[in-house]
C-alpha positions in Angstrom: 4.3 26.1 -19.1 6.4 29.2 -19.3 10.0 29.3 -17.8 8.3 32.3 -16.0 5.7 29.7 -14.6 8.5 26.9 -13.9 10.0 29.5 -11.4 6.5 30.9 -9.8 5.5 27.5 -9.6 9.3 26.6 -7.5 8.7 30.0 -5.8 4.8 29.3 -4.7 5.8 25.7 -3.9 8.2 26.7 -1.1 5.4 28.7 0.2 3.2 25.5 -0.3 5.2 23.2 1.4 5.7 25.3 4.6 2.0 25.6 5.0 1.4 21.9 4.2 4.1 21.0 6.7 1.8 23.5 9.5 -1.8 22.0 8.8 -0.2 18.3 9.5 -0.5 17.9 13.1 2.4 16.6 15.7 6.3 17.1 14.8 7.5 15.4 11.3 10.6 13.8 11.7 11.6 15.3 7.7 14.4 18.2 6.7 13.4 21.4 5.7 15.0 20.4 2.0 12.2 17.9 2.3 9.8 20.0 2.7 10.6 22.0 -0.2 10.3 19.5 -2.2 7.1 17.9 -1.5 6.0 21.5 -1.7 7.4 21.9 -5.0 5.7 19.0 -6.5 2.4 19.6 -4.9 2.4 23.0 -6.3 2.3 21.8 -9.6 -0.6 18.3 -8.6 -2.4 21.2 -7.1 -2.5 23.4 -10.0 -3.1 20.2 -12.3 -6.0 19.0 -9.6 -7.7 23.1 -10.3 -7.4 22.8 -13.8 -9.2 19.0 -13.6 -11.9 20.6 -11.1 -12.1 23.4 -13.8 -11.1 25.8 -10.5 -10.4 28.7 -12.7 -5.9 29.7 -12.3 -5.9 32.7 -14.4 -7.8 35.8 -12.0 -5.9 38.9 -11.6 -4.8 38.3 -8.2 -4.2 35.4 -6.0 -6.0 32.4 -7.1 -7.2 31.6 -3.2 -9.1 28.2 -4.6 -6.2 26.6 -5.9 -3.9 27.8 -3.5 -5.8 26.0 -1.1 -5.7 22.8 -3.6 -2.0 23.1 -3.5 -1.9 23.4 0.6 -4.4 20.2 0.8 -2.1 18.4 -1.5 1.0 19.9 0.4 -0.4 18.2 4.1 -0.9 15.2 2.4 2.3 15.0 1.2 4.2 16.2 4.0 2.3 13.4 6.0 3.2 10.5 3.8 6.5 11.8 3.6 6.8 11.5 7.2 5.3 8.4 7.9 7.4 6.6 5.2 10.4 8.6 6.9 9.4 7.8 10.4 8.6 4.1 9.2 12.3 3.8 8.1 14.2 5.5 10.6 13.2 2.2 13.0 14.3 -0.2 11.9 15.0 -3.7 13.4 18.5 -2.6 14.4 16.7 0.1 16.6 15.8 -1.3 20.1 
């Protein structure tokens, strides 16, 4: 991958992880920076999960298939994010 690549793929994965973070139902109790992140990464699962599903990434244009990869991936990991987040925030010192 291409330093040009590295930062589309940082640049697409914000994007990524805002839409994740909408398709998950109900309010996530995760940061913004978190959200980044787990777009981040699932910006470059989904675009290893096209290529493995030989979804084809290189159209002139937006590749709409495996943008939607990356959002499916994104919701996913938004919602694990914020179960294991919700999970720790209560504790057994919470009553």
């Amino acid at each position: 991958m291409t330093p040009t690549g590295i930062i589309t793929a940082i640049l697409i994965g914000v994007v990524v992880g805002v839409l994740g973070r909408l398709v998950v139902p109900g309010k996530q109790p995760i940061g913004f920076l978190i959200t980044i992140v787990v777009g981040i990464v699932s910006a470059f699962i989904g675009t290893w999960l096209a290529g493995q599903f030989h979804i084809k990434t290189a159209t002139p244009g937006i590749d709409w298939m495996e943008l939607l990869v990356q959002v499916v991936v994104a919701a996913l990991g938004v919602a694990l994010v914020a179960s294991l987040m919700g999970r720790r925030r209560t504790g057994t010192l919470r009553r």
